[in-house]
FIKOLZA-1660 file (N, C-alpha, C; in steps of 0.1 Angstrom, whole numbers, plus 5000, padded with zeros to 4 digits):
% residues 235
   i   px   py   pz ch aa at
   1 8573 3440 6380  A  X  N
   1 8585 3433 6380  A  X CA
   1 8584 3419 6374  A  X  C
   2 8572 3413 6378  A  X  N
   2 8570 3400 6373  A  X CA
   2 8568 3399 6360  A  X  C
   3 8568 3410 6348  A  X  N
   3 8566 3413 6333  A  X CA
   3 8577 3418 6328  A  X  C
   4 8589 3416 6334  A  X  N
   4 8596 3425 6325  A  X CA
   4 8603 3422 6314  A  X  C
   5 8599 3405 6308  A  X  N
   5 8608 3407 6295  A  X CA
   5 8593 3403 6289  A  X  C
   6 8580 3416 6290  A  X  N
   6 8573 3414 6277  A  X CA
   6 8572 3420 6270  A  X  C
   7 8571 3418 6252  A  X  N
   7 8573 3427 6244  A  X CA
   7 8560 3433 6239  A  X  C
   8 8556 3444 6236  A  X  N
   8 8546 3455 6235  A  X CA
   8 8541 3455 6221  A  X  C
   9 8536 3454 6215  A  X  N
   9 8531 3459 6202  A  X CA
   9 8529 3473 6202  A  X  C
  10 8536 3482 6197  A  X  N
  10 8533 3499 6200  A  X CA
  10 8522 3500 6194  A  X  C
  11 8516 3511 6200  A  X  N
  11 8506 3518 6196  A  X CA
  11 8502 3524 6187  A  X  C
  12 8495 3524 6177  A  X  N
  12 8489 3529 6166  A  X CA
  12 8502 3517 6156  A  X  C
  13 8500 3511 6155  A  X  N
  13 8512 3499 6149  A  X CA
  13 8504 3501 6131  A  X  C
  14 8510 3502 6122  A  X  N
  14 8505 3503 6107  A  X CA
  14 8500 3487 6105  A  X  C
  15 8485 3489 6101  A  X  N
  15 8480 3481 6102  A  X CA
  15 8476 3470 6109  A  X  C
  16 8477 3473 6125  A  X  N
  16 8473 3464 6134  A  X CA
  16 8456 3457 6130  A  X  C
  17 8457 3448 6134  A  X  N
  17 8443 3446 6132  A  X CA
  17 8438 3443 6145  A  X  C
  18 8425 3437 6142  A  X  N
  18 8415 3440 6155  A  X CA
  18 8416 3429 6161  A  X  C
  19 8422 3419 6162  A  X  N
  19 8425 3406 6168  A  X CA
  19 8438 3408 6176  A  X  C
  20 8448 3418 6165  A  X  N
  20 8464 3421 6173  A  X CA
  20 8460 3430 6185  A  X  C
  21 8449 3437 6184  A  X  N
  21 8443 3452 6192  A  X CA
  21 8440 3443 6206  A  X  C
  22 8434 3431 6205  A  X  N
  22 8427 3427 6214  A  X CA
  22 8434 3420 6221  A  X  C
  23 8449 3413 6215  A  X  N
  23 8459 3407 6221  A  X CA
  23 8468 3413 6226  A  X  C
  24 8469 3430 6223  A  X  N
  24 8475 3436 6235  A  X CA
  24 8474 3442 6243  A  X  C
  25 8457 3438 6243  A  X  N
  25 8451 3447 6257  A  X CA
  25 8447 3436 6269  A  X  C
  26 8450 3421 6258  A  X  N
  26 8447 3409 6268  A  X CA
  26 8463 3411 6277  A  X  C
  27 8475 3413 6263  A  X  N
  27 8491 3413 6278  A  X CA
  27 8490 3425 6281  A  X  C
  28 8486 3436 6279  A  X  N
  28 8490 3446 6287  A  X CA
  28 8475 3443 6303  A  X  C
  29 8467 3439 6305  A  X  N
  29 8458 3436 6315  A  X CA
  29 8467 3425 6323  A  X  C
  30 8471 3413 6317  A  X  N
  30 8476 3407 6320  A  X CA
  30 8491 3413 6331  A  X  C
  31 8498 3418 6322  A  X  N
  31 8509 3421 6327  A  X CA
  31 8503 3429 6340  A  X  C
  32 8494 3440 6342  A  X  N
  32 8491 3449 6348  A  X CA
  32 8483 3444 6363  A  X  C
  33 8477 3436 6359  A  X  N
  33 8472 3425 6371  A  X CA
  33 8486 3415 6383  A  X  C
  34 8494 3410 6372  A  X  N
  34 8506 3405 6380  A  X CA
  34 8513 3417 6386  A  X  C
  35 8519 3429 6380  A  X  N
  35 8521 3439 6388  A  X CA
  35 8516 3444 6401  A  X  C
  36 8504 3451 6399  A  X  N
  36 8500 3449 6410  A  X CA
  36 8502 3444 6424  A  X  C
  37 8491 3429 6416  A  X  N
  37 8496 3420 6429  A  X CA
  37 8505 3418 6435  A  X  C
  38 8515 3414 6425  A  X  N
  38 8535 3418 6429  A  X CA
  38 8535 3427 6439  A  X  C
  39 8534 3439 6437  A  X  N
  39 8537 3447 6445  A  X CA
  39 8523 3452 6462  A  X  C
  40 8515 3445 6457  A  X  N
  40 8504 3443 6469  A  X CA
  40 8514 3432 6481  A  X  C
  41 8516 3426 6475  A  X  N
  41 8518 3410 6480  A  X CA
  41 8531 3413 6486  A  X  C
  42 8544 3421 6479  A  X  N
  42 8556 3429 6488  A  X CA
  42 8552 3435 6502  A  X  C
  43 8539 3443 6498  A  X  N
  43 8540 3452 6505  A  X CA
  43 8533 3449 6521  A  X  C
  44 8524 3437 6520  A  X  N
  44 8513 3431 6529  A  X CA
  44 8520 3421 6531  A  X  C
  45 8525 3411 6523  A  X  N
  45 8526 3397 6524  A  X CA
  45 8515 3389 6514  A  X  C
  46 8516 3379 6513  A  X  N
  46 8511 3369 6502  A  X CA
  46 8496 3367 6510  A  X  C
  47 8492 3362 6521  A  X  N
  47 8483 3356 6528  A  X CA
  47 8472 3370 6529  A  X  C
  48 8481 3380 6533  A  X  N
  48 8473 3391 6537  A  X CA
  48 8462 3402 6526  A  X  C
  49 8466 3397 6517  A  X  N
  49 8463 3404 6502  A  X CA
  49 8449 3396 6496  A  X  C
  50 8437 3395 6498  A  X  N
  50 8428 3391 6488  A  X CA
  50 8429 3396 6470  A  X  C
  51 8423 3383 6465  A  X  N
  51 8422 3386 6453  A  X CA
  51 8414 3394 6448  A  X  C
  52 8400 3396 6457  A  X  N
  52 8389 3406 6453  A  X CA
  52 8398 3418 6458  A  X  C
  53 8405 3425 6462  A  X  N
  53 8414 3435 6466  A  X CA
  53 8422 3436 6453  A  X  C
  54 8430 3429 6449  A  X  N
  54 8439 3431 6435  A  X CA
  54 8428 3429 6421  A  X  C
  55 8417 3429 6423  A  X  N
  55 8406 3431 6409  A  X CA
  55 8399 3443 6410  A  X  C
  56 8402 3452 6426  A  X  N
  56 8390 3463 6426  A  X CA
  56 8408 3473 6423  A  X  C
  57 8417 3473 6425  A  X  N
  57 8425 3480 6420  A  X CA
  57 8425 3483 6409  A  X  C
  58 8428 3472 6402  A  X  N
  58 8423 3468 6386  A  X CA
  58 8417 3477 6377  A  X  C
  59 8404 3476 6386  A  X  N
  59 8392 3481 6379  A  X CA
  59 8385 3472 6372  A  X  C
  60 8386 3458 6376  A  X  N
  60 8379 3449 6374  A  X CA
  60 8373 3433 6379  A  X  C
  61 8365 3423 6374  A  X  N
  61 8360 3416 6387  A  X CA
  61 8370 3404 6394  A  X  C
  62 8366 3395 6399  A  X  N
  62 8379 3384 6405  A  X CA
  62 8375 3375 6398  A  X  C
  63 8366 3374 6388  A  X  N
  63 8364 3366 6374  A  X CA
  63 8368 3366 6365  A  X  C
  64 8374 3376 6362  A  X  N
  64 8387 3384 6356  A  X CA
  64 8400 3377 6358  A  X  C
  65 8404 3384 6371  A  X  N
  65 8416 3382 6376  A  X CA
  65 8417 3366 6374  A  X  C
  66 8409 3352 6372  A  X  N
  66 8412 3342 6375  A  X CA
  66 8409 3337 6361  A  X  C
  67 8402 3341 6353  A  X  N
  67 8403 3340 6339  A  X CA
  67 8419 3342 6332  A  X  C
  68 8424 3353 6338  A  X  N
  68 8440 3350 6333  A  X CA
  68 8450 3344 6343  A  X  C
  69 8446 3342 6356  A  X  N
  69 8458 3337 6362  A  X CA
  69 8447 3325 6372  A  X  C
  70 8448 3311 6371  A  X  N
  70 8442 3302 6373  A  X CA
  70 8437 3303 6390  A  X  C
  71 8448 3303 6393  A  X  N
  71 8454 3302 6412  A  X CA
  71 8462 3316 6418  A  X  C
  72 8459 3324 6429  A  X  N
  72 8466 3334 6435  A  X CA
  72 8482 3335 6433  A  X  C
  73 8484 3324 6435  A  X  N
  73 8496 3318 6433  A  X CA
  73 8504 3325 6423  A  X  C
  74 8499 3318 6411  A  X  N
  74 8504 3325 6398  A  X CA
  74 8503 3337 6394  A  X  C
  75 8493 3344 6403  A  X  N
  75 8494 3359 6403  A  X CA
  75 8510 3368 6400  A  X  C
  76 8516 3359 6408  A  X  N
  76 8531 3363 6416  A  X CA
  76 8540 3352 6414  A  X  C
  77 8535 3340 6406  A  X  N
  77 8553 3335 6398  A  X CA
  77 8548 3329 6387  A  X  C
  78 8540 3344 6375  A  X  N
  78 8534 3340 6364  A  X CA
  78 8548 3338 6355  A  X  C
  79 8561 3335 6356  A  X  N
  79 8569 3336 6350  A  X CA
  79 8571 3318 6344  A  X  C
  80 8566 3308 6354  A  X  N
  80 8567 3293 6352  A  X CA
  80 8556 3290 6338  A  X  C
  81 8547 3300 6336  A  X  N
  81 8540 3297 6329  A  X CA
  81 8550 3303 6311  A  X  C
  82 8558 3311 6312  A  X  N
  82 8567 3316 6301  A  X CA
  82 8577 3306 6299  A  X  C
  83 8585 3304 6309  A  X  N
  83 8594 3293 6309  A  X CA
  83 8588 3279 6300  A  X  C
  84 8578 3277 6306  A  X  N
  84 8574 3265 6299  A  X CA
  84 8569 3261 6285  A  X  C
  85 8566 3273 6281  A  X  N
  85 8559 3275 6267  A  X CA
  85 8574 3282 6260  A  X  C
  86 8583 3285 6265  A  X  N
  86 8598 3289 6258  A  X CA
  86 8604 3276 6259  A  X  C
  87 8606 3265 6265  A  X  N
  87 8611 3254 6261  A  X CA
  87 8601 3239 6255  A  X  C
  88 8588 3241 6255  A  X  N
  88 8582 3236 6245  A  X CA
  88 8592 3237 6229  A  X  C
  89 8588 3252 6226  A  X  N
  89 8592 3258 6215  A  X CA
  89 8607 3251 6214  A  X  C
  90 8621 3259 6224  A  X  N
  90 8630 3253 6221  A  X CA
  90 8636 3241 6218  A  X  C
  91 8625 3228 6227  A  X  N
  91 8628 3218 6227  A  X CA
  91 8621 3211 6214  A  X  C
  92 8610 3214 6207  A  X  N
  92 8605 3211 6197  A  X CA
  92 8611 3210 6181  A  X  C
  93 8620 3225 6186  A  X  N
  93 8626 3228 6170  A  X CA
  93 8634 3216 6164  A  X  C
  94 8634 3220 6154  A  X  N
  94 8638 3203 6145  A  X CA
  94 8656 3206 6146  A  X  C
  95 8656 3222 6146  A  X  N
  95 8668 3223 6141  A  X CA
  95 8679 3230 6154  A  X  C
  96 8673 3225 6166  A  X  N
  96 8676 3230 6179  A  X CA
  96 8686 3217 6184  A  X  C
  97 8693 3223 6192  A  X  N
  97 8700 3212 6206  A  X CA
  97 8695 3218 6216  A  X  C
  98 8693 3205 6225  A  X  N
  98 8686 3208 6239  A  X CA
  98 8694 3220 6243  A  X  C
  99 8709 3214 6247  A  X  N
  99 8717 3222 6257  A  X CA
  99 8716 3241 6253  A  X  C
 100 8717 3245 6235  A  X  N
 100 8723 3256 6235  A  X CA
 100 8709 3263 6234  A  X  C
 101 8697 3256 6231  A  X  N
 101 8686 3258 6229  A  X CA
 101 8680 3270 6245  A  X  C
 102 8683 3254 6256  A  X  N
 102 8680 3259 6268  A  X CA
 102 8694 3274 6274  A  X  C
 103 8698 3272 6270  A  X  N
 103 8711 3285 6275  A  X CA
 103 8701 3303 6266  A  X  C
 104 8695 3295 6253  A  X  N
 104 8689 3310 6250  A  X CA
 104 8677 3311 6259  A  X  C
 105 8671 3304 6266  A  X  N
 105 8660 3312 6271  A  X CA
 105 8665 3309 6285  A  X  C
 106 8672 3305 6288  A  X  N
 106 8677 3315 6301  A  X CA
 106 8687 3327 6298  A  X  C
 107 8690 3327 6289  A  X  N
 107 8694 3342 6285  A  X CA
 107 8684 3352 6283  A  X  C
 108 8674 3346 6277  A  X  N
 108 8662 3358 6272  A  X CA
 108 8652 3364 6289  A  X  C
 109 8659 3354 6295  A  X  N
 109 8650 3358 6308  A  X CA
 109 8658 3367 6318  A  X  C
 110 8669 3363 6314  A  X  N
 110 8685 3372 6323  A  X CA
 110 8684 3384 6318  A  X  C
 111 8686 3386 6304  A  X  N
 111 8680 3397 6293  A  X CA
 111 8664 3405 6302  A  X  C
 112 8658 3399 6307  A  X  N
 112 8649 3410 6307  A  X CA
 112 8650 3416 6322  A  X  C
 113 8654 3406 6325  A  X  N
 113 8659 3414 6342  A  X CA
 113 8667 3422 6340  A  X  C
 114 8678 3419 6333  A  X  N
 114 8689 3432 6337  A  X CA
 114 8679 3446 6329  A  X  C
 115 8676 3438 6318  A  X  N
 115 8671 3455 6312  A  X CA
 115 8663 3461 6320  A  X  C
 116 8654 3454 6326  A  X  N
 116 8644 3460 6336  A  X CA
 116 8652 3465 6348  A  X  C
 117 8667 3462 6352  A  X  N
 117 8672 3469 6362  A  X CA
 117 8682 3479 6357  A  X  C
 118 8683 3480 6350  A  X  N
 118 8687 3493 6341  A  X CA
 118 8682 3501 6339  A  X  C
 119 8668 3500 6336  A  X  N
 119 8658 3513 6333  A  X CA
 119 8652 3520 6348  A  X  C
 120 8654 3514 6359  A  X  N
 120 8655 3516 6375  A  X CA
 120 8660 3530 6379  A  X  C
 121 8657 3545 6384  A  X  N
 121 8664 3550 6390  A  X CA
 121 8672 3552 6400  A  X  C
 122 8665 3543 6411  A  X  N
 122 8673 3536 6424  A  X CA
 122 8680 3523 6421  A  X  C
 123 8693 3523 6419  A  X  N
 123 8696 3508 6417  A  X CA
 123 8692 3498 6430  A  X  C
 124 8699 3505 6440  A  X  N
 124 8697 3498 6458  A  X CA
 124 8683 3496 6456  A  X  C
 125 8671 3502 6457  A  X  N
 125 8658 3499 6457  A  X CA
 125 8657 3487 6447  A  X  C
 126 8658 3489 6436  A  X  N
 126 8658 3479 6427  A  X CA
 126 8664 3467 6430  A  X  C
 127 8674 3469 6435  A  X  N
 127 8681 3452 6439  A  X CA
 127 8675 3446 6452  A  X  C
 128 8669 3458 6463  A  X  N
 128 8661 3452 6474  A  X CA
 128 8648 3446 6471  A  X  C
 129 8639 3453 6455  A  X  N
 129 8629 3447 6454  A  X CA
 129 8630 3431 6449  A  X  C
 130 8641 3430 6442  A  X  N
 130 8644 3417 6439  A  X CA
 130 8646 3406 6451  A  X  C
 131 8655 3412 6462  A  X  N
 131 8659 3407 6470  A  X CA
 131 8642 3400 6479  A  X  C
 132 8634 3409 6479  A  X  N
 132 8625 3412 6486  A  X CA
 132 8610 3400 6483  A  X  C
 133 8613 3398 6468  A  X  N
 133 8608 3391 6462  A  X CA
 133 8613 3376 6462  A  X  C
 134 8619 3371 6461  A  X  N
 134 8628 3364 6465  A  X CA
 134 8623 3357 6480  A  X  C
 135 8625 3365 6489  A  X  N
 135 8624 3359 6503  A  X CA
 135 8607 3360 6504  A  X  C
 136 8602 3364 6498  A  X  N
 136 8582 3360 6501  A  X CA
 136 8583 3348 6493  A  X  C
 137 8589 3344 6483  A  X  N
 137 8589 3331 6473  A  X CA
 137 8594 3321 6486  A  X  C
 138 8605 3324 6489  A  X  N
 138 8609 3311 6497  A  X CA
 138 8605 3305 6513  A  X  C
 139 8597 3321 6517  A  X  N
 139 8593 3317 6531  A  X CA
 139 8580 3316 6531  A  X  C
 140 8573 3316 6520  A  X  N
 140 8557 3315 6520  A  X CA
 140 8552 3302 6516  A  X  C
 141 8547 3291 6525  A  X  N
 141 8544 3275 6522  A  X CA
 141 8538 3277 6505  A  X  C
 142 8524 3286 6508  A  X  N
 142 8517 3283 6495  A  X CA
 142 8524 3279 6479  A  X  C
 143 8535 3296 6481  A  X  N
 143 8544 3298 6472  A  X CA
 143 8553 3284 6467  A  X  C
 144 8557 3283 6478  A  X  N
 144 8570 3273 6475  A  X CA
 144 8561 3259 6473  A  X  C
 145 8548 3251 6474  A  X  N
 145 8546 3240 6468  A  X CA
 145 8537 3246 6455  A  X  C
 146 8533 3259 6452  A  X  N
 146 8531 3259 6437  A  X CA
 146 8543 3261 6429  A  X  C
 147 8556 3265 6431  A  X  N
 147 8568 3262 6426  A  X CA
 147 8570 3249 6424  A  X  C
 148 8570 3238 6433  A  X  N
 148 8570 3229 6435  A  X CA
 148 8565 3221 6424  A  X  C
 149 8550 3221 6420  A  X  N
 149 8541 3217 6415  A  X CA
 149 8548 3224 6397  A  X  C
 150 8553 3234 6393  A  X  N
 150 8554 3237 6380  A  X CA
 150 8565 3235 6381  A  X  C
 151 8576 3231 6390  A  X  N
 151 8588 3224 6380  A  X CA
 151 8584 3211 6376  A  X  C
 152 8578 3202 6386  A  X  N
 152 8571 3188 6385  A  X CA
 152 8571 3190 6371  A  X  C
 153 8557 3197 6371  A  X  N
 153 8555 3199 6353  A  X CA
 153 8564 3204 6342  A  X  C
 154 8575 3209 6351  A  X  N
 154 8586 3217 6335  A  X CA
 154 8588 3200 6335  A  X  C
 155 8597 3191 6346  A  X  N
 155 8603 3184 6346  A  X CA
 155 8598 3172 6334  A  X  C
 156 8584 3169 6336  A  X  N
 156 8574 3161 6330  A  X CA
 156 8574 3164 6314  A  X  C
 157 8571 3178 6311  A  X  N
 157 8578 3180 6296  A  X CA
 157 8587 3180 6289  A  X  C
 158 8597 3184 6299  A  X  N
 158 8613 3188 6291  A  X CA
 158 8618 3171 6292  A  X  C
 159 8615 3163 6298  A  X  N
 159 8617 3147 6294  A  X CA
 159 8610 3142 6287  A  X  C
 160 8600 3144 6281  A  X  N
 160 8589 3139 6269  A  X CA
 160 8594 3145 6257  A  X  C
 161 8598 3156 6257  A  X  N
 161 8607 3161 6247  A  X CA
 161 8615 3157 6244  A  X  C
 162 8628 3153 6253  A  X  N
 162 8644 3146 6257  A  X CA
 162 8642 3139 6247  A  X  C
 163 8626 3127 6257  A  X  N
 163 8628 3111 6253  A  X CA
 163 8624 3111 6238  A  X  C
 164 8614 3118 6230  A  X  N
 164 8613 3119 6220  A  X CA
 164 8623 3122 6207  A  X  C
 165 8639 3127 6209  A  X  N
 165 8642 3131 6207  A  X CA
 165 8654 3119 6204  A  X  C
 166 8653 3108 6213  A  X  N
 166 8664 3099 6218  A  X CA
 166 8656 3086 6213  A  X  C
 167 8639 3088 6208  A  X  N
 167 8632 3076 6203  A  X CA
 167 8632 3067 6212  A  X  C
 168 8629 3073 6231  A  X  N
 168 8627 3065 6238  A  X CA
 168 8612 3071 6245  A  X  C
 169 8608 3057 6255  A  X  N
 169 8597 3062 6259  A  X CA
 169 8594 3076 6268  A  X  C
 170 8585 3076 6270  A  X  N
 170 8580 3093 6276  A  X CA
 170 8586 3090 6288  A  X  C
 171 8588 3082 6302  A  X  N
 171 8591 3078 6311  A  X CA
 171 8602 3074 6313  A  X  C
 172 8610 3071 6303  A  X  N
 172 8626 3065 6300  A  X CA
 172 8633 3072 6312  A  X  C
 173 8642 3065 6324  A  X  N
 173 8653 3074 6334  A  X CA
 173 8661 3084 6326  A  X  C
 174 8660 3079 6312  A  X  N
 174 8674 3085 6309  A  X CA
 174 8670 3097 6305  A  X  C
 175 8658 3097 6300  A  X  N
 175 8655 3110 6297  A  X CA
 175 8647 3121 6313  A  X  C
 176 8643 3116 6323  A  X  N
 176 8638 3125 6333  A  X CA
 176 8653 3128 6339  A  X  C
 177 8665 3122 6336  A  X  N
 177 8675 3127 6346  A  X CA
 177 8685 3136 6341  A  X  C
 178 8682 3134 6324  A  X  N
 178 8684 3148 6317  A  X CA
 178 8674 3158 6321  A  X  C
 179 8665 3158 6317  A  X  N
 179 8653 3169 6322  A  X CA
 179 8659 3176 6335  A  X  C
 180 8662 3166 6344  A  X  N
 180 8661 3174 6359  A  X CA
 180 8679 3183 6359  A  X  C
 181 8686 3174 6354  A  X  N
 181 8695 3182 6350  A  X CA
 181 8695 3193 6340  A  X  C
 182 8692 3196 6330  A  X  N
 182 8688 3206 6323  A  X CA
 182 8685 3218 6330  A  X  C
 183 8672 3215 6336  A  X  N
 183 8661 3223 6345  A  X CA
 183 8673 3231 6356  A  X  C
 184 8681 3219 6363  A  X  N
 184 8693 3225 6373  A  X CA
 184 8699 3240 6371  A  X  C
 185 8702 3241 6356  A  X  N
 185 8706 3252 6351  A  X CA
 185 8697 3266 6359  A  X  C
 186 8689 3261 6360  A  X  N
 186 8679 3278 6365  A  X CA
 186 8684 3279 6386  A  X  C
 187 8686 3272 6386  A  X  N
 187 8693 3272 6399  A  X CA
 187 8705 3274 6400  A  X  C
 188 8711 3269 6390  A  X  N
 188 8728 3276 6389  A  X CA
 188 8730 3293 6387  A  X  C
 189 8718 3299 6378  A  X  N
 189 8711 3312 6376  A  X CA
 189 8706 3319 6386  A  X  C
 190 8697 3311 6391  A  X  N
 190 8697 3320 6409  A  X CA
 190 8708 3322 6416  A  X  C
 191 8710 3309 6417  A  X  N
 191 8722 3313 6427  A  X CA
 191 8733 3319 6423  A  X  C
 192 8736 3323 6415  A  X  N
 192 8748 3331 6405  A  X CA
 192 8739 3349 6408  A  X  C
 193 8726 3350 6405  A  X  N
 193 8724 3362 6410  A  X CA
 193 8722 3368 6420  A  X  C
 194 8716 3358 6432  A  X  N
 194 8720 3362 6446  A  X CA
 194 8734 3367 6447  A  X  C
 195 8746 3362 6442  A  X  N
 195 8756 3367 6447  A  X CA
 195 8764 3378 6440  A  X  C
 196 8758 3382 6427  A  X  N
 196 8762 3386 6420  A  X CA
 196 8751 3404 6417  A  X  C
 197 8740 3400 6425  A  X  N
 197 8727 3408 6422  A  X CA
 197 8733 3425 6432  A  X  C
 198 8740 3430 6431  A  X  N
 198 8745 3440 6441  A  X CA
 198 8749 3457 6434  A  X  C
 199 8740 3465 6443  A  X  N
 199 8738 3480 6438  A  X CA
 199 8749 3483 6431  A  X  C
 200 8759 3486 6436  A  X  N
 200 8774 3484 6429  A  X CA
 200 8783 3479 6416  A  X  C
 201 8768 3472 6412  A  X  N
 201 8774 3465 6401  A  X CA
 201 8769 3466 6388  A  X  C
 202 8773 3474 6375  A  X  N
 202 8763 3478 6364  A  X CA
 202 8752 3465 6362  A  X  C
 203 8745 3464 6355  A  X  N
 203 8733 3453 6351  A  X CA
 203 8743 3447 6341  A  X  C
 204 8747 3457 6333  A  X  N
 204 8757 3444 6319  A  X CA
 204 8765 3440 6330  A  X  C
 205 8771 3438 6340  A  X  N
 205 8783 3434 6344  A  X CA
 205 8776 3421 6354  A  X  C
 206 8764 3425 6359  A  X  N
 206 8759 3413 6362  A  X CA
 206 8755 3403 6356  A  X  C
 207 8746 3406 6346  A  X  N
 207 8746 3401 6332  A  X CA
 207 8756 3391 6330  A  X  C
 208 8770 3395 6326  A  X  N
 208 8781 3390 6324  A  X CA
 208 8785 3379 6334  A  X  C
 209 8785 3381 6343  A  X  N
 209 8791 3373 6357  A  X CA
 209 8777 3359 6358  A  X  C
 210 8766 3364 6357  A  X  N
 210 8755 3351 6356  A  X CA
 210 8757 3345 6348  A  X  C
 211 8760 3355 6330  A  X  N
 211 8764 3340 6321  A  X CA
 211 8773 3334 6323  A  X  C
 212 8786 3333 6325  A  X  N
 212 8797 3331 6327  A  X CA
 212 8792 3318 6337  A  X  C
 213 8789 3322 6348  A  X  N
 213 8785 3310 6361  A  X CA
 213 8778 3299 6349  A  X  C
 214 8768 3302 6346  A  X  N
 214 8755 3294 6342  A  X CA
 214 8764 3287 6326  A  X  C
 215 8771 3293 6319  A  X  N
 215 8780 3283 6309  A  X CA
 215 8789 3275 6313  A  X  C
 216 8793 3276 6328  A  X  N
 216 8804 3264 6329  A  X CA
 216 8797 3256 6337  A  X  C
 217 8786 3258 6335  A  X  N
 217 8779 3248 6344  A  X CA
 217 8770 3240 6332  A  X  C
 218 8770 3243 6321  A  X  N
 218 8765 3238 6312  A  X CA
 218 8775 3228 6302  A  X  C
 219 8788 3238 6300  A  X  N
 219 8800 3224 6301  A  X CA
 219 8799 3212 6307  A  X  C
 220 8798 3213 6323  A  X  N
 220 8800 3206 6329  A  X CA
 220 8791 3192 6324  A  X  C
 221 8780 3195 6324  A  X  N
 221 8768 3187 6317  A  X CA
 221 8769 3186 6307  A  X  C
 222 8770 3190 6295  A  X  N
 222 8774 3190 6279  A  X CA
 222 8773 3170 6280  A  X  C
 223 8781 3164 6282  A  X  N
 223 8779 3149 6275  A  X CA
 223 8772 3142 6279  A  X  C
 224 8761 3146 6289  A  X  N
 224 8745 3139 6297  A  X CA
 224 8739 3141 6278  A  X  C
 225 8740 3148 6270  A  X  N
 225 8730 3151 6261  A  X CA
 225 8735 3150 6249  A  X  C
 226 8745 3143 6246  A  X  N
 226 8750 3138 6233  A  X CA
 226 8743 3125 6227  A  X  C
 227 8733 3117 6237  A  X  N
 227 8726 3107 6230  A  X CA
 227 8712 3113 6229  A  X  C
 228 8708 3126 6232  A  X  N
 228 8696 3131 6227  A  X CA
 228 8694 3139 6215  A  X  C
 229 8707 3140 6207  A  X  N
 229 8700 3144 6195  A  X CA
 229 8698 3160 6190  A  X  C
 230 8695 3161 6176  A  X  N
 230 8697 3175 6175  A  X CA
 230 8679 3176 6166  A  X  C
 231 8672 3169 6168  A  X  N
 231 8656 3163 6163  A  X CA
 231 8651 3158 6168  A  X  C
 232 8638 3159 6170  A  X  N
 232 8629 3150 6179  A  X CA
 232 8624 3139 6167  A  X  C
 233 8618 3127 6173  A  X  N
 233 8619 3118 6168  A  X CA
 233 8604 3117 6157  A  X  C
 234 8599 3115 6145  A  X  N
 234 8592 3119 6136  A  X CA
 234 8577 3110 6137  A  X  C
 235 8566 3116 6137  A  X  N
 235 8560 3101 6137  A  X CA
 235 8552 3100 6153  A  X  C
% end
């Protein structure tokens, strides 16, 4: 569940080379290790689950396992590490705006949920494992101060970006209270799929109803980001 908007290099690919070969056996391990654990960590709880436990599933060592995922933690919300390397990129482009910039990669991440709950045979199962997921994130101390700790960090970038953008300092207010506003948007996204995340309801239709929430909440904000620019600053 924690992989579901990664994209695959198929197999026997015309002229893959041996470097492409070795980078899809690094995300497909990758991806295969967060699963897992994902679903160890559902099924026990977060505390109860060793990591030497999720490496002998594997079929490999807990040297391994920490070679791609730093902390247990990120085992199970390797998703802050995508986010942040998707708004580097967004916020970098010369030829990007913050605002519509940020609206695509929370689309591309809404995009991989719904497809991943589409391809589901149990919808109800499917919407409980989300649900499920969800409440180990918010009732588990460890979980919720390593969240904690990677928005800090989204926050710390997406305003170094802002302020660069606005040819102000890295620290500028004006630029961390855009950042935190910005960032806001992924919470207007949760909370739009909590109420909207329901067996009942096709994936395009929830789909629909998240963007909808998460665009007028982006209106709303729209003139915080008229003095930051459609370029970061050169130099």
């Amino acid at each position: 569940m924690s992989d579901t908007g990664v994209s695959w290099i198929p197999e026997g690919a015309a002229g893959a080379s041996l470097g492409g070969l070795r980078e899809r056996k690094k995300r497909e391990l990758r991806a295969k290790l967060s699963a897992v654990a994902t679903r160890m960590f559902l099924e026990r709880g977060f505390a109860e689950v060793r990591v030497t436990e999720i490496a002998e599933v594997c079929g490999v060592s807990e040297r391994t396992v920490f070679n791609y995922f730093p902390t247990k933690e990120s085992l199970l919300l390797d998703r802050f590490d995508d986010t942040l390397t998707a708004m580097r990129a967004a916020l970098a482009n010369p030829a990007g705006v913050p605002l519509p910039s940020t609206l695509g990669v929370l689309e591309a991440e809404l995009s991989g949920l719904t497809t991943w709950l589409a391809a589901q045979p149990d919808p109800a199962e499917a919407t409980a494992t989300i649900r499920r997921f969800r409440a180990l994130t918010t009732s588990t101390p460890e979980l919720r101060a390593h969240q904690h700790e990677m928005v800090e960090l989204l926050t710390g970038t997406v305003a170094g970006l802002l302020a660069g953008r606005a040819h102000l300092p890295d620290n500028a207010p004006e630029a961390h209270i855009a950042a935190v506003t910005l960032l806001g948007l992924w919470r207007v996204q949760g909370a739009s799929l909590q109420r909207n995340l329901r067996p009942e309801l096709a994936p395009a239709m929830t789909r629909e109803l998240v963007t909808a929430d998460v665009r007028a909440a982006a209106d709303t904000i729209a003139p915080v980001f008229e003095r930051f620019g459609s370029a970061p600053a050169s130099g």
